[in-house]
N, C-alpha and C positions, 0 to 999 in steps of 0.2 A: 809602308813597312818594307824592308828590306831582306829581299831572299836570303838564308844562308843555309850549309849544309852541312853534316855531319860526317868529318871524314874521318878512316881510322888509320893512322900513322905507326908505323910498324919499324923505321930502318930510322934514317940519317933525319929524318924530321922531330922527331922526340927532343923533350924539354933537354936539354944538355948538348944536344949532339950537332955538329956540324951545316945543317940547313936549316935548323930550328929559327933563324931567324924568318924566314918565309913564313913565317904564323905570328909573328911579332903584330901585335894589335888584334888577334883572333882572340877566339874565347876556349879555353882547356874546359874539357868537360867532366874528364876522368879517363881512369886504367881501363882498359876492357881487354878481353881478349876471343878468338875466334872459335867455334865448338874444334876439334879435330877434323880431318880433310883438308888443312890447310898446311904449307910447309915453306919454310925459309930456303931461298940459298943464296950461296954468298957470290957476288957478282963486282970482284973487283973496287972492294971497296966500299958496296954498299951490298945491300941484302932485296930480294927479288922474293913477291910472295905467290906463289901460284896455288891454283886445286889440286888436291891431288888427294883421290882415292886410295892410301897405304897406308898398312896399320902403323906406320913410322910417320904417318905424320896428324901429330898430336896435337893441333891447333896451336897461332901465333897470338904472341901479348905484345900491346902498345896501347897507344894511347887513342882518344878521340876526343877534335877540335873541332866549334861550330864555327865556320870561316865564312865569310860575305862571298859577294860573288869576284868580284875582283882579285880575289888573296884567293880563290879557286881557278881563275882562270891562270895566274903566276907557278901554283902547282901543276895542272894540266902543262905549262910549258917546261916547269923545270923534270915531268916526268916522262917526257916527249911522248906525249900524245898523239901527238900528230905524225910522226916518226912510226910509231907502233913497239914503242918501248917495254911501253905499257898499255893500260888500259883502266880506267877507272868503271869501277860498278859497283853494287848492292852485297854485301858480306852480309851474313848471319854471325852476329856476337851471343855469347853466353851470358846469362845474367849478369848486372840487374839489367842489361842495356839489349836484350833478346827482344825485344816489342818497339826499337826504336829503328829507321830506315838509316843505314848507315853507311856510306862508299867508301872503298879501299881501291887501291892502287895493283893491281893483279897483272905480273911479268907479264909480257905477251911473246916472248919470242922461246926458245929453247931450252933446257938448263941441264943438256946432253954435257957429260963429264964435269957440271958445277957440284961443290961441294955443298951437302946440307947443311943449315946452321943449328938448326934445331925451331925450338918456339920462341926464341928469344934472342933479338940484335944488341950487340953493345960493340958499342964504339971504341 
């Protein structure tokens, strides 16, 4: 049986948008989205999701895709991981998907003078 994992895709990975093909052969699970404490900002293009304790930020919507480990390790590099771009971990989602373990993609560096995007990335 083959690992796979639950990630939840918020910016340029979503069904339509620009790196969507990096999930091409995954599995769409559905919409979800984050309780509040979480907040978008805009980073040249794409969107950067961090924590963040203020009453302005009102949880992010996107999607969640169960991906094998291989099409996880392809995101790990396109979100530079290893650079410290990013960071992948364990998000809390709102219903119905609140009891399932779920990883997102959370900025790791700055987002001193980024503009916020709100709850929601479009392309």
């Amino acid at each position: 049986m083959k690992t796979r994992t639950l990630v939840f895709v918020y910016g340029t990975l979503k069904r339509g948008c620009s790196n969507q093909a990096y999930l091409a052969g995954q599995e769409f699970v559905g919409e979800a989205c984050t309780p509040p404490g979480f907040q978008l900002y805009e980073l040249n293009g794409y969107p950067g999701m961090i924590a963040e304790d203020t009453p302005t930020a009102q949880g992010v919507s996107g999607e969640i895709w169960s991906v094998d480990a291989p099409a996880l390790l392809q995101l790990d590099q396109l979100e530079g991981l290893a650079e410290g771009l990013y960071r992948r971990q364990r998000v809390p989602l709102l219903p119905p998907f609140h009891d399932h373990s779920v990883e997102a993609y959370l900025y790791a560096r700055t987002v001193a003078d980024r503009p916020k995007i709100g709850s929601t990335w479009k392309e």
